[in-house]
FIVEXFI-990259 format. One line per field, with one value per atom (N, C-alpha, C, O): residue number from 1; atom name; y, z, x. Coordinates in Angstrom, 3 decimals, padded with zeros to 6 digits. Example, Ala and Ser with C-alpha at 12.3 -4.5 7.8 and 13.67 -1.06 7.14 Angstrom:
tilum <- 1/1/1/1/2/2/2/2
tormar <- N/CA/C/O/N/CA/C/O
Y <- -005.690/-004.500/-003.300/-003.319/-002.250/-001.060/000.030/001.138
Z <- 007.800/007.800/007.800/008.465/007.080/007.140/007.870/008.039
X <- 013.190/012.300/013.200/014.236/012.850/013.670/012.900/013.409
//
This chain:
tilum <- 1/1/1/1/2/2/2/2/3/3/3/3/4/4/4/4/5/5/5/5/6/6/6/6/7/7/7/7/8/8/8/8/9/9/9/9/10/10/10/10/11/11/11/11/12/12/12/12/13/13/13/13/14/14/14/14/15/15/15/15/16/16/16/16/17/17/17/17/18/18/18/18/19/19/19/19/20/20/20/20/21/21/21/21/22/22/22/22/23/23/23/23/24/24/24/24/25/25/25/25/26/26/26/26/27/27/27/27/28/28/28/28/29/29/29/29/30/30/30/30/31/31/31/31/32/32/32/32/33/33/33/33/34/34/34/34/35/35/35/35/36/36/36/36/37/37/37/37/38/38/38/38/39/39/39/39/40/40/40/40/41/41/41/41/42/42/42/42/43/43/43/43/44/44/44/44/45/45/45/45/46/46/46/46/47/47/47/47/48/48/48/48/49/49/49/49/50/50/50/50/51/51/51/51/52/52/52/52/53/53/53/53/54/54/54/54/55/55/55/55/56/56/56/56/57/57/57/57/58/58/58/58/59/59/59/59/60/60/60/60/61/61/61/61/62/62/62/62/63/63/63/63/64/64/64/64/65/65/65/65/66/66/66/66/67/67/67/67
tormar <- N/CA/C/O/N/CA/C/O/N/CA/C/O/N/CA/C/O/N/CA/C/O/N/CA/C/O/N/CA/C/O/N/CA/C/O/N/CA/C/O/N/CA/C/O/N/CA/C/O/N/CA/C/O/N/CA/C/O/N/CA/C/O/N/CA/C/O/N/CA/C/O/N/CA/C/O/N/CA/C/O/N/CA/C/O/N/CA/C/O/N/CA/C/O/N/CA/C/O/N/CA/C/O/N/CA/C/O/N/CA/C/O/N/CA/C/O/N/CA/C/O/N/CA/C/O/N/CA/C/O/N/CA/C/O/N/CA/C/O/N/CA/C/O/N/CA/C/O/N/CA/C/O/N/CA/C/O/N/CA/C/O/N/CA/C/O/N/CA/C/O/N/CA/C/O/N/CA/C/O/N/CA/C/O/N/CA/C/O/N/CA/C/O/N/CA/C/O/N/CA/C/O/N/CA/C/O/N/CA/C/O/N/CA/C/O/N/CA/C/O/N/CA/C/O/N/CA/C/O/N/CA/C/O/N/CA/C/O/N/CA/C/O/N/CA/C/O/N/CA/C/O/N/CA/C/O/N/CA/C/O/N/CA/C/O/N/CA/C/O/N/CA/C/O/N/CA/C/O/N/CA/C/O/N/CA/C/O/N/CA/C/O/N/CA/C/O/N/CA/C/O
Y <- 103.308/103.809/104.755/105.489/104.683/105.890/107.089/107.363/107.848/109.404/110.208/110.993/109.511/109.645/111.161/111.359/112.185/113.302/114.167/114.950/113.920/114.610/115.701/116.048/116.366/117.640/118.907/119.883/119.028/120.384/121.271/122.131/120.857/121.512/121.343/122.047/120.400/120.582/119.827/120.254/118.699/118.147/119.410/120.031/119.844/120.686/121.879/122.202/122.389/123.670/122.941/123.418/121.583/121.119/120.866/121.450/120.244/120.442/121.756/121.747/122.661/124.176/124.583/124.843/124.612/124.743/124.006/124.533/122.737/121.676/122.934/123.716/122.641/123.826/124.967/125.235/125.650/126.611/127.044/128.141/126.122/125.674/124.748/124.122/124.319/124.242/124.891/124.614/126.071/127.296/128.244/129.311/128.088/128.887/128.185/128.920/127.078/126.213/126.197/125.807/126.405/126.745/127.542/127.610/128.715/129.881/130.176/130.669/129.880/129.741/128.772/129.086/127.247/126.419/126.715/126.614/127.036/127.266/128.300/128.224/129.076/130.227/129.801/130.161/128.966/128.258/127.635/127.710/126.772/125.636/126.627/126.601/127.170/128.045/128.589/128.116/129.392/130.212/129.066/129.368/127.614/126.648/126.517/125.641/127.223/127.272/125.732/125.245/124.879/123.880/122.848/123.348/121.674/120.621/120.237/119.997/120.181/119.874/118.061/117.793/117.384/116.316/116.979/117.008/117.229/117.419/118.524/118.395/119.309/119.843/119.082/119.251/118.167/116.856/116.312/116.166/116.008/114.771/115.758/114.901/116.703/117.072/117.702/117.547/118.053/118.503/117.440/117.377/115.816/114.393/113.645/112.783/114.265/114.210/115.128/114.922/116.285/117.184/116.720/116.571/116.522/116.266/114.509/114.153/114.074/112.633/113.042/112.771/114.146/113.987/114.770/114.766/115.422/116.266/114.971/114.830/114.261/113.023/112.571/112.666/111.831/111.148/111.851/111.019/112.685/113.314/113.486/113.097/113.938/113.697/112.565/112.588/111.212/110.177/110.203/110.652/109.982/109.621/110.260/109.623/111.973/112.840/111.784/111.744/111.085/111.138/109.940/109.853/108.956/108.231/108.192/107.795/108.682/109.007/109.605/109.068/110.432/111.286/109.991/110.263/108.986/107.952/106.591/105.627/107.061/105.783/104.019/103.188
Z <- 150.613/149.941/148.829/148.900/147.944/146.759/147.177/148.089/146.807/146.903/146.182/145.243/147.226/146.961/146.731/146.146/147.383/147.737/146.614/145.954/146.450/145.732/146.503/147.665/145.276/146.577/146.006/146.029/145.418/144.701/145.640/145.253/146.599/147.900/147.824/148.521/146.959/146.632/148.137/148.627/148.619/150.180/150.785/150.652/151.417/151.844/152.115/153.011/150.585/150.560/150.756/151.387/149.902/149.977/151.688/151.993/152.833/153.886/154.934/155.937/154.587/154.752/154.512/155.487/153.464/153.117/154.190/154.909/153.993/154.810/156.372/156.596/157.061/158.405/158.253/158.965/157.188/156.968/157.025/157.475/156.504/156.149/157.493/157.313/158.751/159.892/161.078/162.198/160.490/161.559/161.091/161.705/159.801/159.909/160.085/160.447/159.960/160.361/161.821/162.337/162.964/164.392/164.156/164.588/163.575/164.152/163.843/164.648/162.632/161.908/163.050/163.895/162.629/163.595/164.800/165.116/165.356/166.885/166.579/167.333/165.903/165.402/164.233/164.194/163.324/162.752/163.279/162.901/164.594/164.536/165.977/166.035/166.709/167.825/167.049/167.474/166.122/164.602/164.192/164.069/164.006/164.078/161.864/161.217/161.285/160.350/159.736/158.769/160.847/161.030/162.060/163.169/162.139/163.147/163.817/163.066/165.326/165.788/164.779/164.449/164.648/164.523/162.699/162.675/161.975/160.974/161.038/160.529/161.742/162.160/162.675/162.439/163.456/163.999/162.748/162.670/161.858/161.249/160.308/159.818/159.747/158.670/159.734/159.114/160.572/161.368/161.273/160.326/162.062/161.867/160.716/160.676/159.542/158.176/157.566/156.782/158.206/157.953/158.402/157.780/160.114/160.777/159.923/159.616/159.871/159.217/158.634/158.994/157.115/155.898/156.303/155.521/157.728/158.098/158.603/158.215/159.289/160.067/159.053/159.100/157.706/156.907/155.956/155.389/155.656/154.834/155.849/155.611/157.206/157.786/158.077/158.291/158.065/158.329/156.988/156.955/156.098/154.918/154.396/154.083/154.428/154.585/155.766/155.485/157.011/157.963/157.172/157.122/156.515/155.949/154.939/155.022/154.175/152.725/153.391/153.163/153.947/154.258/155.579/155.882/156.055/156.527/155.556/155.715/154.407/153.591/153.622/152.842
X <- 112.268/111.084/111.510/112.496/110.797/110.835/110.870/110.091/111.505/111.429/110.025/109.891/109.025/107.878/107.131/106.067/108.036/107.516/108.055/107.371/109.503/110.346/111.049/110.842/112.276/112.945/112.429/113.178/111.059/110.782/109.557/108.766/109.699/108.974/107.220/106.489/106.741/105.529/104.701/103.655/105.458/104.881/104.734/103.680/105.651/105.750/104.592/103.811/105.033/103.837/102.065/101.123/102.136/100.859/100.644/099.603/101.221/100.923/100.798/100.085/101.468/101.593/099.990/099.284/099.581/098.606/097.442/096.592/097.754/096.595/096.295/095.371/097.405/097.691/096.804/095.836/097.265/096.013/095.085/094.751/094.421/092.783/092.711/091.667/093.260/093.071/093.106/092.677/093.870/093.632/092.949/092.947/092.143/090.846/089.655/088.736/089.376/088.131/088.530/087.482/089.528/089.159/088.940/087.789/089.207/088.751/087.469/086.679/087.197/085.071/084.230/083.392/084.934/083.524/082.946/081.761/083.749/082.724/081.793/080.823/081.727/080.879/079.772/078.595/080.444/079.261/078.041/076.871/078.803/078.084/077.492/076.262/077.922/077.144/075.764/074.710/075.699/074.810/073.568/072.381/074.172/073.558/074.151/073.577/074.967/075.061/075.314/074.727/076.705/077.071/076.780/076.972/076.415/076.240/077.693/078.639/077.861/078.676/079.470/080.625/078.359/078.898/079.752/080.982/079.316/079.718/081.438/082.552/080.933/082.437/083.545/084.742/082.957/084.099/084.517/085.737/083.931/084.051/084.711/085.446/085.003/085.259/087.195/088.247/087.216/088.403/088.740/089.524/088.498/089.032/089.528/090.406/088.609/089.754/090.770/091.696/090.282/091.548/093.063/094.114/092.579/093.569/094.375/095.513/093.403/093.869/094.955/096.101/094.424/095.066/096.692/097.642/096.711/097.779/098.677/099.837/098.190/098.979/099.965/101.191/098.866/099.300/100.131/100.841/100.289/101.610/102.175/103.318/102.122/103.619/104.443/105.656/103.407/104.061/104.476/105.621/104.146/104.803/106.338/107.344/106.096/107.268/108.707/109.905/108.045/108.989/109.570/110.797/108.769/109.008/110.343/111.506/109.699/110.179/111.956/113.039/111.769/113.210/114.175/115.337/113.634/114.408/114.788/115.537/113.819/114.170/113.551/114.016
//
C-alpha cells in the first residue's frame, strides 16, 4: 500500500484528537441526554460514528505501516 498516512505525524495527531473528542462526549452524554438536552438514540448514533471513524484510521494506520 501507499504510504498513505505519511511520516509527518499528521495520522497520528488527527486520531489523538478523534480520542479526545471521545472522552469528552462520555463524559457530557449521559448528562445531556439524562437533562433531555440529547436523545439517547442520537447519542448512540453519533458515538457509533465516532467510534467508526477511530476504528478506521487505525485499521488503515495498521495497514499502511505493514505494507
Amino acid at each position: 500500500m501507499t504510504d498513505l498516512f505519511g511520516k509527518d505525524g499528521r495520522a497520528e495527531n488527527g486520531l489523538k484528537e478523534l480520542r479526545r473528542e471521545k472522552a469528552m462526549r462520555d463524559r457530557v452524554y449521559f448528562h445531556w441526554v439524562s437533562t433531555g438536552r440529547m436523545t439517547q438514540a442520537v447519542a448512540d448514533r453519533q458515538m457509533q460514528g465516532l467510534n467508526d471513524a477511530i476504528s478506521v484510521i487505525e485499521e488503515m494506520m495498521e495497514e499502511d505501516d505493514h505494507g
